[in-house]
C-alpha positions in Angstrom: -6.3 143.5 165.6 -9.2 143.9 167.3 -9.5 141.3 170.4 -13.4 139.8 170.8 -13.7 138.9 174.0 -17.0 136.9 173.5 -14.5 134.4 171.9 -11.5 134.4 174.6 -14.5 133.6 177.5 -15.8 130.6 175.5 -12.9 129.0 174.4 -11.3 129.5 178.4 -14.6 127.7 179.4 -13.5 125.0 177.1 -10.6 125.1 177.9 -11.1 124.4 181.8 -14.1 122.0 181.0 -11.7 120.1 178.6 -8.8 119.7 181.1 -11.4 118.6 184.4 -13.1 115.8 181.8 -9.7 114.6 180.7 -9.0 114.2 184.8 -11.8 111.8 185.0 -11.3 108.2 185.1 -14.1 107.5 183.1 -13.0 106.8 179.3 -16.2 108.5 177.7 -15.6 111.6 179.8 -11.9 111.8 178.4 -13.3 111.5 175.3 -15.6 114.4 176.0 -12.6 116.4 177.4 -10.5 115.5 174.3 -13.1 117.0 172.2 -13.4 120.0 174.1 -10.1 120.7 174.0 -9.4 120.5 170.3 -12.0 122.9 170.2 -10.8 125.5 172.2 -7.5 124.7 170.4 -9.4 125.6 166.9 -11.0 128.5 168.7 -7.7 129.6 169.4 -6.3 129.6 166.0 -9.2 131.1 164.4 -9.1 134.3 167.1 -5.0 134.6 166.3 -5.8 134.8 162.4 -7.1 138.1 162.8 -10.0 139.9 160.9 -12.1 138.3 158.8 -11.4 139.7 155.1 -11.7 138.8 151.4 -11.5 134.9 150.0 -7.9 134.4 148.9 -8.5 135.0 145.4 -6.5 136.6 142.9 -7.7 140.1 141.1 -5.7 142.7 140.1 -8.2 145.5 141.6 -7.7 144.3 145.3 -5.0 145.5 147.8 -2.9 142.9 149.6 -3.9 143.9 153.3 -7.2 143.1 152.8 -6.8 139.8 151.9 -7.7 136.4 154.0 -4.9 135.0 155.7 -5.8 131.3 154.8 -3.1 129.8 157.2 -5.4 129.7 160.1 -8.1 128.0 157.9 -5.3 125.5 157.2 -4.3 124.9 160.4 -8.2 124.5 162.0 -8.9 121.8 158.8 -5.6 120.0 160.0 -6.9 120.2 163.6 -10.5 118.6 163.0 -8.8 115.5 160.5 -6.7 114.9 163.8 -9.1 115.4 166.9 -11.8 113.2 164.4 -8.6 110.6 164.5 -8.4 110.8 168.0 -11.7 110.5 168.8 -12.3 107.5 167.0 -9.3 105.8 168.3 -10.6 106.4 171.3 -14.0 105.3 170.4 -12.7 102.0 169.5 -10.4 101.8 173.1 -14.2 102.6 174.9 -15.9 100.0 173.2 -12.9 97.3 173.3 -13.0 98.1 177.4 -16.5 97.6 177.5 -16.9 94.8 175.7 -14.3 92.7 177.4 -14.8 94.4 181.1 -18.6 95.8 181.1 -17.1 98.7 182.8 -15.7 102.1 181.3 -13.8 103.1 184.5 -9.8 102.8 184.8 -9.3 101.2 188.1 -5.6 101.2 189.6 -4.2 97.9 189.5 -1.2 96.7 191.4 1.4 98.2 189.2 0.0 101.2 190.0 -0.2 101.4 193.4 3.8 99.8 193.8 4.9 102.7 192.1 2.8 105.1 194.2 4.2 103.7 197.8 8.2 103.6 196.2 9.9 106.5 197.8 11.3 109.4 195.3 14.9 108.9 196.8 16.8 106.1 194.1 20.6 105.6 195.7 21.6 104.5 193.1 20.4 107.5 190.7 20.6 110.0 193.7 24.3 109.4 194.8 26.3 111.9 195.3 29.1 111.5 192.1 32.7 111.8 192.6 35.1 114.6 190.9 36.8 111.8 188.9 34.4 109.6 187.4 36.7 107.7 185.1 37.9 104.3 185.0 41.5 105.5 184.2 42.7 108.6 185.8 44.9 110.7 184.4 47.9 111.8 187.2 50.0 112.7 184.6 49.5 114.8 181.1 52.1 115.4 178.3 51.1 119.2 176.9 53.5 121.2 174.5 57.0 119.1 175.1 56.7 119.1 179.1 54.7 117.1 181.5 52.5 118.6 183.8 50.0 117.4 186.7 46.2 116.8 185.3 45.3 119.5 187.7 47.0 122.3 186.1 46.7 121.3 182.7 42.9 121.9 183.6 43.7 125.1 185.4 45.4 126.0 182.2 42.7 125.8 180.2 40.1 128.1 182.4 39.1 131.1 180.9 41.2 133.4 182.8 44.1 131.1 183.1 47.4 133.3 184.2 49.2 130.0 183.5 50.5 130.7 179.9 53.0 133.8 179.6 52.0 135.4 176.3 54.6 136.0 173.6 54.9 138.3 171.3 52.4 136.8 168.7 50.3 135.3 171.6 51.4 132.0 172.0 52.9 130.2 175.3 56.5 130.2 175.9 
């Protein structure tokens, strides 16, 4: 498969164009970037479908391999019906905002800034846990007739464990 290079430039350029509109805190221009990106996406698919060849069409009197492979046409229809969704969603979020706030930029409001200025540390979430973390612990454990310590009846069952004498059939004693 033969690589056009043409192809990989543009859709990079969308690519990066895409991602710094969708950065913007202007609605229209992350509409723009949205846009941009599904086509770069589409781009994408169509340079990983490979050579252009024959209409996938039926006749005895043509070999397999040079057939169309028309899953990438599938996928690039499936792409446009969704970014055409998109962007008409978001057409109707633009002209909501501007109708109720004559404005089509996001401003931070006070939410926004409280979770900015909260320090990453949580000591509730960050604490360090103990080793036993259950209501009810175990001191004692009843394991093949005899009762043991929960400590070794955990050592037991490491990988490893030189705990168990084997028998003749591999079983403990």
């Amino acid at each position: 498969m033969s690589i056009n290079l043409t192809l990989l430039i543009v859709m990079g350029a969308l690519y990066a164009c895409g991602i710094y509109l969708i950065l913007e805190r202007s609605l229209t221009r992350v509409l723009l970037g949205l846009m941009l990106l599904a086509n770069a996406t589409n781009l994408l698919i169509l340079a990983t479908g490979g050579y252009a060849g024959l209409a996938p069409l039926y006749s005895k009197e043509i070999a397999a391999q040079d057939y169309n492979d028309p899953l990438p046409q599938a996928l690039i229809l499936t792409s446009i019906v969704i970014s055409f969704a998109v962007t008409a969603f978001m057409l109707g979020i633009i002209y909501r905002t501007w109708v109720l706030a004559r404005q089509d930029e996001i401003q931070d409001d006070v939410e926004d800034r409280r979770v900015a200025e909260t320090p990453s540390f949580d000591a509730e979430d960050d604490a360090e846990i103990p080793a036993e973390t259950s209501e009810f612990p175990v001191a004692t454990v009843v394991a093949g007739g005899r009762e043991m310590s929960a400590e070794s009846a955990a050592a037991e069952e490491k990988p490893g464990s030189k705990n168990v004498a084997l028998g003749p059939e591999g079983g403990g004693k």
